[in-house]
Each structure stands twice: as structure tokens, then as C-alpha cells.
N, C-alpha and C positions, 0 to 999 in steps of 0.2 A: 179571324185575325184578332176581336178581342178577345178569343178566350188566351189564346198565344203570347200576349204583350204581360197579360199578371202570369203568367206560365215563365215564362223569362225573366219576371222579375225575382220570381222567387227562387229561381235557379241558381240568378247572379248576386244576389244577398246572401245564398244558402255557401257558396265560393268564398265569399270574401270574407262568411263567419269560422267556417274550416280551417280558412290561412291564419287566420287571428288566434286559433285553440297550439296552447304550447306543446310544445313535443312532448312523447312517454315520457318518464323516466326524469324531467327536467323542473323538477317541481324547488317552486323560490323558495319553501320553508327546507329542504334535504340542506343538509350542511355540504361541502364543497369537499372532493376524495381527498382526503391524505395519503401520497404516497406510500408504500411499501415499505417498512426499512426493519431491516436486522442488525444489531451490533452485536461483532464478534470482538473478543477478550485474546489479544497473541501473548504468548509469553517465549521469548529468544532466551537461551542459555548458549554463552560461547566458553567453550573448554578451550586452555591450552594445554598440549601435552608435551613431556620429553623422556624421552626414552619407554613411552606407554601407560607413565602415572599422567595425573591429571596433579597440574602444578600451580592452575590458577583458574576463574572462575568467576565471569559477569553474565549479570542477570538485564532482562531488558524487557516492560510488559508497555502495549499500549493497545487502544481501540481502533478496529476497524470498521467501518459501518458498508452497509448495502442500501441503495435506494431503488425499487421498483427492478428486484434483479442485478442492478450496474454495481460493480464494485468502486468504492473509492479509496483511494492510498491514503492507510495509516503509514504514520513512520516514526522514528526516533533519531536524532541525531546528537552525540555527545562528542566533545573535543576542543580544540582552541585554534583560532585564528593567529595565526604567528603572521607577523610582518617580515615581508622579503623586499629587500631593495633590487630592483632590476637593472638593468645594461646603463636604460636612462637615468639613475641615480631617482626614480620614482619609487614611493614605496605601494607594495601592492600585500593585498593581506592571502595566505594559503590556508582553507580549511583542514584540520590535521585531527585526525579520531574515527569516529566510529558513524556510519551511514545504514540505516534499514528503512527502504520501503519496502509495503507488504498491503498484497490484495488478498482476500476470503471469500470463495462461493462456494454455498454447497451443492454437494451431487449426492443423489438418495441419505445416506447417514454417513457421507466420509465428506470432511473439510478439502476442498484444493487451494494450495496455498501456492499464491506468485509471490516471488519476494528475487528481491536484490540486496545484499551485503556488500556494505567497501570498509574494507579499514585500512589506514595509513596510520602510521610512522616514522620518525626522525631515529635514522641506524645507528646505531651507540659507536663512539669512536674508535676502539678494539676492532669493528666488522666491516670497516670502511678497507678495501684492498684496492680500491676502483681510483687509477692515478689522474681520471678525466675530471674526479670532482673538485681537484684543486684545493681541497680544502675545505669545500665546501659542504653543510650538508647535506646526506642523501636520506630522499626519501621514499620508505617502503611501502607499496601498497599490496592490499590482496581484494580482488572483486570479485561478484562470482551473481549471478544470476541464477534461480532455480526455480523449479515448478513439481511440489511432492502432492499427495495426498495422506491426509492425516487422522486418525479417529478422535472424534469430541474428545477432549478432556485428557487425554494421553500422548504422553510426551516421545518425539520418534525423533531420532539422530538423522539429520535430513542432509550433511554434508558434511566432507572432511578437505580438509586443506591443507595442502604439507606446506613447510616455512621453504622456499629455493636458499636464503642466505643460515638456516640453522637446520640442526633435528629437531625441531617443536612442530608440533601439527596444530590446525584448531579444527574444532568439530563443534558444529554448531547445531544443537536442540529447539524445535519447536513444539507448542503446544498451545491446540486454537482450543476455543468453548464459545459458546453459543452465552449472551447473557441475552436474559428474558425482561 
């Protein structure tokens, strides 16, 4: 029995010094991970067309970033806030112009691109045929949702859009690149 009692003792010293020893890997001087992150460069080109020239021509670049894989939404938005008076004699403001979000992941060496386009505008008075608007005006929109793949640095015509109220089309250019 007394050799048993310092036989236990050192057992349960030898436990409690074990639980005390910090885990692998977990050492106070390592500095703390920094997420993962890539930022990708979009560059949007929207053409209009009519009768198959190209008659007009905006450009639109901005950054996308990645954290640990996850995509987060670049976007760009350009246009004007018009004030519209409503039923209730309230004025409320309508965003009017140009709308792009856009996600970037890669897959092996090709970019996929999520992207949503909207654009509105106010119909010129010549195009107004519609007797319900009273007068009032009417507003044009085009939206469009898509999902391409695209090579680094190379710019690939990812969609086209015909106008319902004209012959103009738009056709809209992307071009992702990786900045380092």
C-alpha cells in the first residue's frame, strides 16, 4: 500500500501536467491566419447598336474580391434619383440608370462570372404610344441575369439584348483579370 500511494501520486501530477501542455500547432508567438483573399479587376463594356453598327459605348471597371473561397459582390451603379409624386400627393424618389452586381470564382484557368445588369430609362416623347400613361412618363427597363465563363484578361461578348420599343440592341462585354 505504500509503495501504491507515491505510485498514484505521480500518476495524478503526471494528468494534470498533460492537461496544462498547450495544443500542436497553437503556439502564443504564431501570428493569427489571415484569411484567403483574391481580388479580381471586371471591366463591363455595354454597346449599343442599330441597324448592326455600334452607335454608342460605355465603359464600367470595378473590384471584386474573394475571402477564403466566398465570393463577395462588386458592383457599380450610375444614374439619378428623380422625384415622383405619388397617388398620396407624397414625393418618393425612383432610382433611374445603370445597375451591375458581379461575383468572380475561378475554376482551373477560366474566370465564372455571376453578374446581374438593369438599366432604366425615361421613353422620349415621340415613343410614348401607350394611352394608359396619361401623360405621364414611362419608364424603360432591361434586366438580365447571367452566369458565363471567361478567359483571364480577354474580353468575350457575354450577352445581347434587343430594345422591344426600337431596333437598337445592347451587347454587353466582359473582361475579368486576376490582380496580384
Amino acid at each position: 500500500m505504500k509503495k501504491l500511494l507515491p505510485l498514484l501520486l505521480v500518476f495524478t501530477f503526471a494528468s494534470i501536467l498533460t492537461a496544462q501542455e498547450k495544443p500542436p500547432g497553437k503556439d502564443a508567438s504564431e501570428p493569427p491566419r489571415r484569411p484567403a483573399q483574391k481580388i479580381y479587376k471586371v471591366n463591363f463594356v455595354i454597346y449599343e447598336q442599330e441597324d448592326g453598327k455600334r452607335i454608342n459605348e460605355r465603359a464600367y471597371s470595378f473590384p471584386v474580391n474573394t475571402v477564403d473561397g466566398t465570393a463577395r459582390t462588386g458592383s457599380v451603379k450610375v444614374g439619378t434619383r428623380v422625384p415622383i409624386l405619388s397617388g398620396e400627393k407624397q414625393l418618393q424618389y425612383l432610382d433611374v440608370g445603370l445597375n451591375i452586381e458581379c461575383d468572380v470564382t475561378e475554376q482551373a484557368d477560366k474566370f465564372i462570372v455571376h453578374s446581374e445588369l438593369e438599366i432604366s430609362s425615361f421613353a422620349l416623347p415621340d415613343q410614348i404610344s401607350d394611352p394608359r400613361s396619361g401623360g405621364n412618363p414611362v419608364l424603360r427597363q432591361v434586366r438580365q441575369r447571367f452566369t458565363t465563363v471567361v478567359s483571364p484578361g480577354k474580353p468575350a461578348i457575354v450577352t445581347s439584348i434587343d430594345d422591344p420599343n426600337s431596333k437598337k440592341r445592347l451587347q454587353v462585354e466582359v473582361t475579368a483579370s486576376r490582380l496580384e
